[in-house]
N, C-alpha and C positions, 0 to 999 in steps of 0.2 A: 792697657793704657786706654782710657776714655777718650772721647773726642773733644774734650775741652781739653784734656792734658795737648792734644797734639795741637790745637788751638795757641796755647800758650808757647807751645816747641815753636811753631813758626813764626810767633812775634819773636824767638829768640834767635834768628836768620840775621846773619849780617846785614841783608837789602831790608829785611824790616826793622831792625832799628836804627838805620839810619833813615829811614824815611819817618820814623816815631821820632825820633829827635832831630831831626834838620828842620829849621825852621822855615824852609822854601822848597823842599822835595815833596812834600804834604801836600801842599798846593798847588805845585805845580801838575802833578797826576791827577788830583781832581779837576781840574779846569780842563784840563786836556779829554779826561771821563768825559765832562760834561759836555767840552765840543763836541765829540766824537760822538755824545748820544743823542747831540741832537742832530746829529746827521741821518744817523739811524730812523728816528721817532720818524723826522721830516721824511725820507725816503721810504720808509714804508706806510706814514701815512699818503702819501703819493697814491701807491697802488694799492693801498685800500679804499680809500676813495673814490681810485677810478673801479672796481670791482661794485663797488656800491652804487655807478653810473652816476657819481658827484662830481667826480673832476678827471681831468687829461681823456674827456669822452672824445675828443679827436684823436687820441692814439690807441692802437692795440693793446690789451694786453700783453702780449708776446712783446710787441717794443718796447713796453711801456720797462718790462720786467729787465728786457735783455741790456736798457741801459742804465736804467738804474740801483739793480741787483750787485754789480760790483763794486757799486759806493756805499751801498749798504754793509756787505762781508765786509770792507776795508776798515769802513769805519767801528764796524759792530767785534771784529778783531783788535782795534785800538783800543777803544770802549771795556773790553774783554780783560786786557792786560794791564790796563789805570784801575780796574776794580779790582781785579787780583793783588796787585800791588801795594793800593789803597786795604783793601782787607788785610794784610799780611800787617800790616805797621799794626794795628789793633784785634786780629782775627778773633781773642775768645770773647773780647766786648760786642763783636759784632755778630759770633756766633748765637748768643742769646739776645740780641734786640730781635722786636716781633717786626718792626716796620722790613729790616735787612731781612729776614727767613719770608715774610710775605712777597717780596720784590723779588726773589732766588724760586720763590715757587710759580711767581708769575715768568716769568723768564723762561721755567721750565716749559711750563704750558703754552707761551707764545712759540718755542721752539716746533713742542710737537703739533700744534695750528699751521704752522709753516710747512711743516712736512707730512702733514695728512692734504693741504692744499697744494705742493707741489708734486707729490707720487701718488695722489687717490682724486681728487677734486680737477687739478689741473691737464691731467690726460689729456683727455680732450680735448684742450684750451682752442684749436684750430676749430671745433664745430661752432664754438661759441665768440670768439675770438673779438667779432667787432661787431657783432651783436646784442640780445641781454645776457647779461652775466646769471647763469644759474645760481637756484636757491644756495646749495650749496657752498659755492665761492658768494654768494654777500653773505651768508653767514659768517664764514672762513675770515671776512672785512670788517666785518663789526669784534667779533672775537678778540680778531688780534690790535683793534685797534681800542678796545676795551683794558685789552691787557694791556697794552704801553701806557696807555693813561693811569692804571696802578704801578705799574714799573717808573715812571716818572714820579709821582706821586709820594712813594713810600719810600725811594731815594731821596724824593726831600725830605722826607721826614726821618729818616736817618740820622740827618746832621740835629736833629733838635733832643734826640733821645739816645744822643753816645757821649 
């Protein structure tokens, strides 16, 4: 079985088609997507900002991180589960759009950004903390705030080439 056959198996999921043929469960997930993503964009452009000593340069990183880091996962988990959803009603049209595979490869990369600056950049975070931020973490700031700007980007453009 190919992965466009299994594309097609899970447009044929009871939850995806009725969200393919409801004409208000459609919508309603992507709105909801789209809040949630901008919860996400906005809070981590927060702390990438402040990593690049542009903004919140009165708070730590550490605080800056410890309180906004859970509105991020919550949101970035809502976000998660409207895309999944949202995919599922149309998966093997969405499986070959380039804008959708560009946005799912940015995604990947913004994750593993995340997690080379949380386990390898951030260690430290105390030596540096309210100080300058090392080369390293404003890299880590620009990166992943490069990447949400294609992640947003080629999400809109999804809707114009499905």
């Amino acid at each position: 079985m190919s992965t466009l056959d299994l594309m097609h198996s899970l447009e044929q999921l009871p939850f995806a088609q009725a969200i393919s043929e409801s004409t208000w469960l459609f919508p309603f997930f992507e709105t909801v997507h789209v809040l949630a993503l901008t919860l996400v964009v906005g809070s981590v452009a927060m702390m990438d900002l402040r990593l690049l000593g542009i903004g919140s340069r009165d708070r730590t990183i550490t605080e800056l991180t410890r309180s906004v880091l859970p509105w991020t996962w919550a949101a970035f988990g809502i976000a998660a589960i409207c895309g999944l959803l949202l995919f599922s009603s149309k998966a093997a049209t969405y499986y070959v759009n380039i804008p959708f595979r560009i946005k799912i490869v940015c995604l990947l990369f913004a994750g593993v950004n995340m997690l080379v600056f949380h386990f390898v950049t951030a260690r430290n975070v105390a030596a540096w903390d309210s100080g300058r931020t090392p080369s390293a973490a404003r890299v880590a700031g620009v990166v992943s705030l490069s990447l949400w700007v294609v992640i947003v980007a080629t999400g809109r453009w999804i809707g114009f080439t499905t």
